[in-house]
C-alpha positions in Angstrom: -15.9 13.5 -6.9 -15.4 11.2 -9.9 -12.7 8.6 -9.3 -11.5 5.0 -9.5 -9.7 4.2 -6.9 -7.3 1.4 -6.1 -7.5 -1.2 -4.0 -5.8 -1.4 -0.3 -5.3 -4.1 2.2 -8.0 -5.9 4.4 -8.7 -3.2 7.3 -10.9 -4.2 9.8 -14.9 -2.9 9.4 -16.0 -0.9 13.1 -19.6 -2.2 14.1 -22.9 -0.1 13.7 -23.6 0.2 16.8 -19.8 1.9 17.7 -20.9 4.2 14.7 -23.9 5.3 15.9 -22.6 6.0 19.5 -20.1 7.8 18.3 -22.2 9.9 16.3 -24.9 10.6 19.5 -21.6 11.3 21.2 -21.1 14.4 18.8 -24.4 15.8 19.2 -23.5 16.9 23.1 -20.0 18.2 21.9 -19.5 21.8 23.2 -22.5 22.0 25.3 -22.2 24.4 28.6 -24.4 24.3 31.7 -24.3 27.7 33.0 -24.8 27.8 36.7 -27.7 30.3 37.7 -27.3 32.4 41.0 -30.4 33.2 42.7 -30.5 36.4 45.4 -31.7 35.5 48.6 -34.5 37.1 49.9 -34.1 40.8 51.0 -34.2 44.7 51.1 -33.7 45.9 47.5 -30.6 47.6 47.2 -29.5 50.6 45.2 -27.8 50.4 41.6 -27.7 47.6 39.4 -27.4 43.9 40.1 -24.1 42.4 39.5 -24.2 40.2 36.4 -23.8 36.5 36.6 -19.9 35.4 36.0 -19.0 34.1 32.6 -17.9 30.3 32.9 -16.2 30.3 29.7 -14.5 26.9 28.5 -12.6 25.7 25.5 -14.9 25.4 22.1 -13.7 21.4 20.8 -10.9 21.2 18.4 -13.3 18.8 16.1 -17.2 18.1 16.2 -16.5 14.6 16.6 -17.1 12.8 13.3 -15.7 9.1 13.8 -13.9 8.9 10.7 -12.1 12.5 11.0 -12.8 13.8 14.8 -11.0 16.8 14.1 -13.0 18.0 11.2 -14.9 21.2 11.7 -15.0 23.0 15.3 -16.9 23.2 18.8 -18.5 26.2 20.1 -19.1 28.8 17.4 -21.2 28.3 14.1 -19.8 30.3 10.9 -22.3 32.8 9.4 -20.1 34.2 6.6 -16.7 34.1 5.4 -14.7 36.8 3.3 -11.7 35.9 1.8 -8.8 38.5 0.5 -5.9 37.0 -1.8 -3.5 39.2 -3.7 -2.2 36.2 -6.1 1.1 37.7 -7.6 2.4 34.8 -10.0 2.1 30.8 -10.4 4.2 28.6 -7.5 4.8 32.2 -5.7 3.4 33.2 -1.5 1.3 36.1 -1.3 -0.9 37.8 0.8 -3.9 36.5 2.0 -6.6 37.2 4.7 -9.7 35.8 5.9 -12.7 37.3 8.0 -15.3 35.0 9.8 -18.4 36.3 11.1 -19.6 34.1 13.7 -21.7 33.1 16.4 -20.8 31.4 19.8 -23.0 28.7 20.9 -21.4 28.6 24.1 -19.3 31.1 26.5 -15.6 30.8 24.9 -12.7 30.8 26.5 -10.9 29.7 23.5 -11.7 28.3 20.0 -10.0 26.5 17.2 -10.1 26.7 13.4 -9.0 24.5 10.9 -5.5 25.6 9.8 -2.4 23.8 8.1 0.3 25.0 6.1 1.2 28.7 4.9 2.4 30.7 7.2 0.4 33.0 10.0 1.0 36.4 10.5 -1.7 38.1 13.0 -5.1 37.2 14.1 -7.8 39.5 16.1 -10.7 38.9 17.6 -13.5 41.9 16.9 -10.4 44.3 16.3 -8.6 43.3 19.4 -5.0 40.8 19.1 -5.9 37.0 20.3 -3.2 34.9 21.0 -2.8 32.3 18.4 -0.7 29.1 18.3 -0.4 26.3 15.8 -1.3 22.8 17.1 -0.8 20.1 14.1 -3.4 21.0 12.0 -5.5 23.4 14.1 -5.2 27.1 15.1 -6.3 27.4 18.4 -6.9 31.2 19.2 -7.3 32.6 22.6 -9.5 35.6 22.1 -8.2 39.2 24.8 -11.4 38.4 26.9 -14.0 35.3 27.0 -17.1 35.6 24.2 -20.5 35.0 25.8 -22.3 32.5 24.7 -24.7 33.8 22.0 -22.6 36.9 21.3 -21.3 37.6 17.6 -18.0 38.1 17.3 -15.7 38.3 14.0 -11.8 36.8 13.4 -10.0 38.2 11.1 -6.5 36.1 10.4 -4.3 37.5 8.1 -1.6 35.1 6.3 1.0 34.1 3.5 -0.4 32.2 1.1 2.1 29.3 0.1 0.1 28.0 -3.7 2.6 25.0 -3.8 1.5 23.4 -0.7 -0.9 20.5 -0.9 -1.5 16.8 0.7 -2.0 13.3 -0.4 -4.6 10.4 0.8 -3.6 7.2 0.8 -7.1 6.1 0.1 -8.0 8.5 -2.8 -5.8 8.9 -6.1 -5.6 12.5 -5.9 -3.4 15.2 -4.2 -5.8 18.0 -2.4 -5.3 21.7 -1.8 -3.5 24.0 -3.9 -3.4 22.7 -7.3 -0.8 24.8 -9.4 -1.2 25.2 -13.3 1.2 26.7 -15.8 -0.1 29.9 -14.7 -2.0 29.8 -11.6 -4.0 27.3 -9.7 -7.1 25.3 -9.2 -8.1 24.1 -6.2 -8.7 20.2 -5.1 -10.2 20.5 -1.3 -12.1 17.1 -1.1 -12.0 15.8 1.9 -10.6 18.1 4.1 -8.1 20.2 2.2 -9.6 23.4 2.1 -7.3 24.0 5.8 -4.5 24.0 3.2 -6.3 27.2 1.8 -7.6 29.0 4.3 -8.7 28.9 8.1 -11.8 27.3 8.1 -14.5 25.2 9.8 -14.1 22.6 7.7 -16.6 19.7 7.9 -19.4 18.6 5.0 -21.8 19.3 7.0 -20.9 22.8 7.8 -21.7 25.3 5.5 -21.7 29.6 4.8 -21.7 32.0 2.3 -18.4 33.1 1.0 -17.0 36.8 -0.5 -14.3 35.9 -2.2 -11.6 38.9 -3.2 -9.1 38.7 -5.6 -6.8 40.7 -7.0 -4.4 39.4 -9.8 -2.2 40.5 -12.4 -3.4 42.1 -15.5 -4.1 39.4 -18.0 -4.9 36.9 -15.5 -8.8 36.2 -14.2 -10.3 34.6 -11.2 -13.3 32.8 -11.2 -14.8 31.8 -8.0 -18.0 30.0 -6.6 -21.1 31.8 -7.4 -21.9 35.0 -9.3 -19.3 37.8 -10.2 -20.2 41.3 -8.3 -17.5 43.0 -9.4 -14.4 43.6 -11.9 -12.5 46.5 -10.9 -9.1 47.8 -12.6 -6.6 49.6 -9.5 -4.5 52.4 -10.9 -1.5 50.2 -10.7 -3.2 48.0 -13.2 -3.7 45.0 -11.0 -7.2 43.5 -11.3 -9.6 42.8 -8.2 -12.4 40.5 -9.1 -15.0 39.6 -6.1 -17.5 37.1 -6.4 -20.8 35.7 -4.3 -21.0 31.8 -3.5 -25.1 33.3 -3.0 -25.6 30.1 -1.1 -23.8 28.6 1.9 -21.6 26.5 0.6 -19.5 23.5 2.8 -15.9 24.0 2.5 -14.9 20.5 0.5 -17.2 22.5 -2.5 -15.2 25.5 -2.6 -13.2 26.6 -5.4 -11.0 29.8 -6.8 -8.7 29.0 -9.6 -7.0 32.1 -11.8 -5.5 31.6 -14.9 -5.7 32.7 -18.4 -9.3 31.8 -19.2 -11.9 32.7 -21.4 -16.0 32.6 -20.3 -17.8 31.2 -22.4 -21.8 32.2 -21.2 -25.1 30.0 -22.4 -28.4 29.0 -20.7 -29.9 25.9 -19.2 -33.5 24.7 -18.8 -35.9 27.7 -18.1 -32.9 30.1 -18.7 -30.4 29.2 -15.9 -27.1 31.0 -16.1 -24.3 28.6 -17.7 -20.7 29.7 -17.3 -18.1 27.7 -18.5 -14.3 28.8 -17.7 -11.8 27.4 -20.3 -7.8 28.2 -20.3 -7.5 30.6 -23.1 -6.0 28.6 -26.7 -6.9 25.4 -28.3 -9.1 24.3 -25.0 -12.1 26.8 -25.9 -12.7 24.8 -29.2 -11.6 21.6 -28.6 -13.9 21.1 -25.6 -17.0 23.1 -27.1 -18.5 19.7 -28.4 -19.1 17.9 -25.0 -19.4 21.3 -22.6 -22.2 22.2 -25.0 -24.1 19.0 -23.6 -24.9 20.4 -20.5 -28.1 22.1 -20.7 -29.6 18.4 -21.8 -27.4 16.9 -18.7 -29.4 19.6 -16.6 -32.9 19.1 -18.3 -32.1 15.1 -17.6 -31.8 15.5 -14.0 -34.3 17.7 -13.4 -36.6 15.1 -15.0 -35.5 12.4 -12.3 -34.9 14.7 -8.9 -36.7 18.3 -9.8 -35.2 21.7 -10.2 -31.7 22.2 -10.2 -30.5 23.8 -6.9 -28.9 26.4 -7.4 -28.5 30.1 -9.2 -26.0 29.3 -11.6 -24.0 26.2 -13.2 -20.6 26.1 -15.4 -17.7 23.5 -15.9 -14.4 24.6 -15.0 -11.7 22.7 -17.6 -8.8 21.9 -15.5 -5.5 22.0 -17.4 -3.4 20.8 -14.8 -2.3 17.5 -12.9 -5.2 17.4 -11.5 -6.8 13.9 -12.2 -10.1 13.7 -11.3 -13.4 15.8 -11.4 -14.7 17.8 -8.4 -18.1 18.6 -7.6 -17.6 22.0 -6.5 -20.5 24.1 -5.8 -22.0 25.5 -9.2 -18.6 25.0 -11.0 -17.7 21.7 -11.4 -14.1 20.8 -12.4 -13.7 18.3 -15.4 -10.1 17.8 -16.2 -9.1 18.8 -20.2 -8.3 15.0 -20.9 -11.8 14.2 -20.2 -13.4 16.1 -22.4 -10.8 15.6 -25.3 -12.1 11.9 -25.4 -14.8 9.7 -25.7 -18.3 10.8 -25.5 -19.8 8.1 -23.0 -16.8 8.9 -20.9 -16.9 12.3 -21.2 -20.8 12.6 -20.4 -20.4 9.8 -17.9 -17.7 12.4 -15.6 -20.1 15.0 -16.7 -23.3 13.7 -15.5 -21.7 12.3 -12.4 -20.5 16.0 -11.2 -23.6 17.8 -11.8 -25.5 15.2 -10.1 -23.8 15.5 -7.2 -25.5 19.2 -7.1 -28.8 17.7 -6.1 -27.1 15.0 -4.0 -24.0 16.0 -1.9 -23.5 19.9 -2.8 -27.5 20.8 -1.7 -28.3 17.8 0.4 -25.4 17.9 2.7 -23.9 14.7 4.3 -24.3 14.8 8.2 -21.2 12.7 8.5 -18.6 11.1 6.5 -19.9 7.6 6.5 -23.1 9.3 4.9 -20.4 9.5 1.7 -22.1 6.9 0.2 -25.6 8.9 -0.2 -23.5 11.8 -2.4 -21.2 9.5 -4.5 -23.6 6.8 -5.0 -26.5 9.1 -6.0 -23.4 10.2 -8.1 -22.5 7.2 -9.9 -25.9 5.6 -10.0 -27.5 8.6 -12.3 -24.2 8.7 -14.9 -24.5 5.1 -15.4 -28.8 5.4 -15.3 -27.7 8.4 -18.5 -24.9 6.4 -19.8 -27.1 3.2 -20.3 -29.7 5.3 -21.8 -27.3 7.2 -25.0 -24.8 4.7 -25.8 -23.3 3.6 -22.5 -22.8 -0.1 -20.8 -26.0 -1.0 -19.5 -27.0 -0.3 -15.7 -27.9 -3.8 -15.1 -24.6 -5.3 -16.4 -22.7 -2.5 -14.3 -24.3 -3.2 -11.3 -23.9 -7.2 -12.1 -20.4 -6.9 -12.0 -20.9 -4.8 -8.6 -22.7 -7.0 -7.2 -19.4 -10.2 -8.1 -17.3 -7.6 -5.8 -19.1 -6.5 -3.3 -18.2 -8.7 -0.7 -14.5 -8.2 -1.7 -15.1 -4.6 -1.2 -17.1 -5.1 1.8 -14.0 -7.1 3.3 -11.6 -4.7 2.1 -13.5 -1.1 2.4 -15.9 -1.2 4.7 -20.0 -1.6 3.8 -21.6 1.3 2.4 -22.3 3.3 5.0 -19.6 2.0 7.4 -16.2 2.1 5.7 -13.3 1.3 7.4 -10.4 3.1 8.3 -8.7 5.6 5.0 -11.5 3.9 2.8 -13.4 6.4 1.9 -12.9 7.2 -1.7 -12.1 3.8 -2.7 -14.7 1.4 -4.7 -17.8 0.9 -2.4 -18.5 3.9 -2.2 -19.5 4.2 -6.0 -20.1 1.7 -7.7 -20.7 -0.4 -4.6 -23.0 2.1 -3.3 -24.5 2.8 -6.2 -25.8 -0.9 -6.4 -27.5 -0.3 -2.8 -29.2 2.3 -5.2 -30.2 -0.4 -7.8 -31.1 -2.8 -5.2 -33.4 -0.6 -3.6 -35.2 -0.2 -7.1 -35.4 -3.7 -7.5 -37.0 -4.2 -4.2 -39.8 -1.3 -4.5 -39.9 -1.0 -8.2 -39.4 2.6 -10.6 -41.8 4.2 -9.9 -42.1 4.0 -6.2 -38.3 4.8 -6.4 -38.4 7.7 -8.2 -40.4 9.1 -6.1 -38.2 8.6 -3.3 -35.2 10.3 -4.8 -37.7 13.2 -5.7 -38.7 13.4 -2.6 -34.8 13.1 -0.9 -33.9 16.4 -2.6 -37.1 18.0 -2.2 -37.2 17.8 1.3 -33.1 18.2 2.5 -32.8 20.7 -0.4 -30.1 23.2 1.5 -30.2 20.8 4.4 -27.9 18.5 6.4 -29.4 14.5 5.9 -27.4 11.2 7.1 -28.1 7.5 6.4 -31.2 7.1 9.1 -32.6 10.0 7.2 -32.7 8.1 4.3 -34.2 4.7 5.8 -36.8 7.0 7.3 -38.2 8.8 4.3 -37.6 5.6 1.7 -39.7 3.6 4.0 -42.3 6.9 4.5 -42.9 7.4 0.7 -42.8 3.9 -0.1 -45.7 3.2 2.7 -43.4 0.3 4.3 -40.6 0.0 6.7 -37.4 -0.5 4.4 -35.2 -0.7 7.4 -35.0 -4.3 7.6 -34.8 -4.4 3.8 -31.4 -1.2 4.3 -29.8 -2.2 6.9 -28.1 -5.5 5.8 -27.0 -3.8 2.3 -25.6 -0.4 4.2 -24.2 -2.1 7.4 -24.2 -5.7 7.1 -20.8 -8.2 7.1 -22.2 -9.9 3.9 -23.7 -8.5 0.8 -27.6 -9.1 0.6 -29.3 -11.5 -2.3 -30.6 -8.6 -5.0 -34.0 -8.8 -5.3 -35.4 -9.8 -8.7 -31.7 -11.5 -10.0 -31.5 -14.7 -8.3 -28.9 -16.0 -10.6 -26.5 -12.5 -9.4 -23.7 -14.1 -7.5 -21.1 -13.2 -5.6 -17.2 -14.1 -6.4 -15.3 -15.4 -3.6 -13.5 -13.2 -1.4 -10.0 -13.0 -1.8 -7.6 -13.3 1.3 
C-alpha cells in the first residue's frame, strides 16, 4: 500500500524480546495432546475395538499476532474459498454466500471466523446447521458434532451483504472495506478489513485460492483477482462472471470491484497477460499514457528481483474516494488522480504497487511487525526507479530519512517493532526503506542485489519474517549481519549509516 501518513503522538515502543516471546507464544496456539488408551493384557474379544474418545476443544479466536491477536484463527487451516454475491445496485444489501473448504488441525469442538458487519443469515457445517453467534468481530460456530482432528470439513455461511459498511484506522489515512463508487464498489481490505466482506481467516500470513461468483446487472462487469473462467448471460438477463485468484492469495490482497469498466488487454516481458480495468468514459484515454508504462515497470523489476510471480498483472483505476493505492494480488489499485498527474508521481505509486508483488503479495509477511520487509522493499525500489528517470535522488531521499528517523523511531516504533496503531505511519516506508539503503551501504551493490534476488527466490509463495531476513542477508553475504540489523530494525536509536559520516540526525521533538 502506497501512503503518507500523518504523524501521531509519542506511544511507547514494546521491547524485542516481549516481541519475540509473543511470537514463540503463537506457534503452540491450538495445539491438542490426545490422550492414548492402551488395552490391558487379555483374551481377544469378538467385534471391533471401541474407538478412542474425541477430546474436542475450542479452535483460538486469533493466532496470536502481538499487534492484532485476533487476526486469523486456531485449529483449522483454509484450503479454498468460494464466494457467491448477487450485487443488485451501488449503496444497496444483497445476497451473498461463502464456502470454505478446510482442514482441522486439531479435534474441534468449536471454531471461529473472522466476521464483522452485514448481517448473518445461516451457517452449516458439511450440510448440517451449526450454531452460530456473533462475538465483536468474530463468528464463533459450534459445528452439530465435534470435527476430528485431521478431518475435512466445509462451512458454508450465507449472508446480506451491506456495500456501505466500512471502518477507519487511526493510524492509516484510509477507510477499509467496502469502498462504494458511483456505480458499484472497489474494495480497500488492508489490514484487516476483508471481515467487513466476507467471513474469513484473515491474517497476512494466511493464504488460499479463491472462486469468486458474481452476478450483476446487465451493463455492469466484475473483475476479480486472477483469470476470468467464465461470462455467462441468465435468461433473466443478469450477468454471472466467475473468476480464479490461480494462486492462494492472503485476504488483505483480495479484491472484486464491479462497475462500468472497460478491459483494456496488452503483454508484459516474455508475453505475460496485462489487464487493465478502467471505468468506461474519459478514464480509458486519459490514463492510457502512464498505464502503458507498465510492461517497462515489469521488465525493471525483473532485472533487480527475477521473474515476476505471478500468472497475470493489470491496474485497476479507482474512481472513487479511495485515496491511496493497494497492492492487491495481480490487480493493483491506482486511484484516477494519480494517473491524471505527474509522471514521476504517477510511476513512483506505480512502481511501488507492483513491487510489492515480489515483496509482500508472494513473499508473505509472517507477522505484522514483518510490515516493514513488504512496504520498505516497496518504497525503496520506486525511489531506486524514480532516481533513475527523472525522480529525486535515492541518496537525498534517504538523507532526509535518515534527519527523522529518530523522531519516527520515538513516535512509531523501529522498523520492525512499531508501537501500538503505528503501522502505516512513516517508518514503515521511507524509514524502512533506509534500513534498505543502509544495508547497501554496509555490503555494497552488488552483494546486495544478490540478496534481494535471492529473498524472492527462495520465499517465493512462502511465509518469511524479520529473522528470516537476518539469516539469509548474512548467508549470501558470507558474514553474520545480525549485529550490523539488529540496532537499525529494533534498536531505541537510529544507527550511524555506513559510508555518510556527515548524515545526521535532527533532534527529537518532545
Amino acid at each position: 500500500m502506497k501512503a503518507a501518513p500523518a504523524r501521531r503522538p509519542p506511544r511507547p515502543t514494546a521491547r524485542l524480546a516481549l516481541t519475540l516471546a509473543a511470537a514463540a507464544a503463537v506457534g503452540v496456539v491450538g495445539t491438542l495432546t490426545h490422550e492414548r488408551h492402551r488395552t490391558p493384557p487379555g483374551p481377544a474379544r469378538p467385534g471391533p475395538s471401541a474407538a478412542a474418545p474425541v477430546h474436542a476443544t475450542p479452535g483460538s479466536p486469533g493466532i496470536g499476532d502481538p499487534l492484532m491477536p485476533l487476526d486469523g484463527n486456531g485449529g483449522y487451516t483454509v484450503r479454498h474459498y468460494t464466494l457467491d454475491f448477487d450485487w443488485r445496485a451501488p449503496r444497496t444489501a444483497f445476497d451473498a454466500g461463502v464456502t470454505i473448504s478446510a482442514t482441522a488441525t486439531q479435534a474441534l469442538s468449536r471454531f471461529d471466523l473472522d466476521f464483522a458487519g452485514n448481517t448473518l443469515r445461516t451457517v452449516t457445517v458439511d450440510g448440517v446447521p451449526a450454531k452460530a453467534v456473533r462475538e465483536g468481530d468474530e463468528l464463533v460456530v459450534t459445528p452439530a458434532k465435534p470435527i476430528p482432528h485431521g478431518a475435512a470439513f466445509t462451512v458454508r455461511v450465507a449472508y446480506l451483504a451491506d456495500p456501505t459498511q466500512h471502518r477507519h484506522r487511526d493510524d492509516a489515512i484510509q477507510d477499509y472495506g467496502w469502498m462504494p463508487t458511483a456505480d458499484g464498489t472497489v474494495l480497500s481490505p488492508q489490514p484487516d478489513g476483508a471481515k467487513m466482506i466476507f467471513p474469513v481467516d484473515d491474517h497476512p500470513s494466511l493464504r488460499a485460492p479463491i472462486t469468486f461468483h458474481v452476478t450483476t446487472p446487465p451493463g455492469l462487469s466484475a473483475v476479480a483477482n486472477g483469470r476470468l473462467v467464465e461470462r455467462r448471460r441468465r435468461p433473466d438477463g443478469r450477468v454471472r462472471w466467475t473468476y480464479d485468484s490461480e494462486q492462494p492469495i492472503a485476504a488483505q490482497l483480495v479484491q472484486l470491484a464491479i462497475g462500468r469498466f472497460t478491459f483494456v488487454d496488452s503483454t508484459g516481458p516474455r508475453g505475460l497477460p496485462v489487464r487493465d480495468v478502467v471505468p468506461t468514459g474519459d478514464l480509458v484515454g486519459d490514463t492510457e499514457a502512464y498505464r502503458a508504462l507498465t510492461s517497462e515497470h515489469l521488465a525493471w523489476l525483473e532485472r533487480r528481483l527475477g521473474p515476476y510471480p505471478f500468472h497475470r498483472y493489470g491496474v485497476l483505476v479507482g474512481d472513487t474516494d479511495l485515496s491511496v493505492a493497494l497492492e492487491t494480488q495481480s490487480l493493483s489499485v491506482v486511484p484516477s488522480a494519480d494517473l491524471l498527474g505527474d509522471r514521476v508521481d504517477a510511476e513512483r505509486n506505480l512502481v511501488h504497487e507492483l513491487t510489492h508483488h515480489w515483496t509482500g503479495d508472494s513473499v508473505a509477511i509472517r507477522r505484522w511487525s514483518d510490515l516493514w520487509l513488504s512496504e520498505g522493499h516497496a518504497r525503496f525500489y520506486e525511489r531506486l526507479y524514480s532516481d533513475e528517470h527523472g525522480g529525486r535522488s535515492i541518496e537525498d531521499a534517504m538523507r532526509s530519512a535518515y534527519a527523522q528517523h529518530e523522531q519516527w523511531r520515538r513516535d512509531d516504533g523501529a522498523p520492525a517493532e512499531p508501537a501500538e496503531d503505528t503501522l502505516f505511519r512513516q517508518m514503515r516506508y521511507d524509514g524502512s526503506a533506509l534500513v534498505l539503503y543502509a544495508l547497501r551501504e554496509k555490503v555494497g551493490e552488488q552483494a546486495f542485489e544478490r540478496i534481494e534476488r535471492a529473498w524472492v527466490t527462495t520465499y517465493q509463495g512462502r511465509v518469511a519474517g524479520t529473522r528470516d531476513f537476518i539469516a539469509l542477508a548474512s548467508k549470501v553475504a558470507g558474514r553474520d549481519l545480525t549485529p550490523f540489523l539488529t540496532p537499525w530494525l529494533y534498536g531505541a536509536h537510529t544507527p550511524p549509516m555506513p559510508g555518510h559520516p556527515d548524515w545526521q540526525v535532527d533532534p527529537v521533538v518532545n
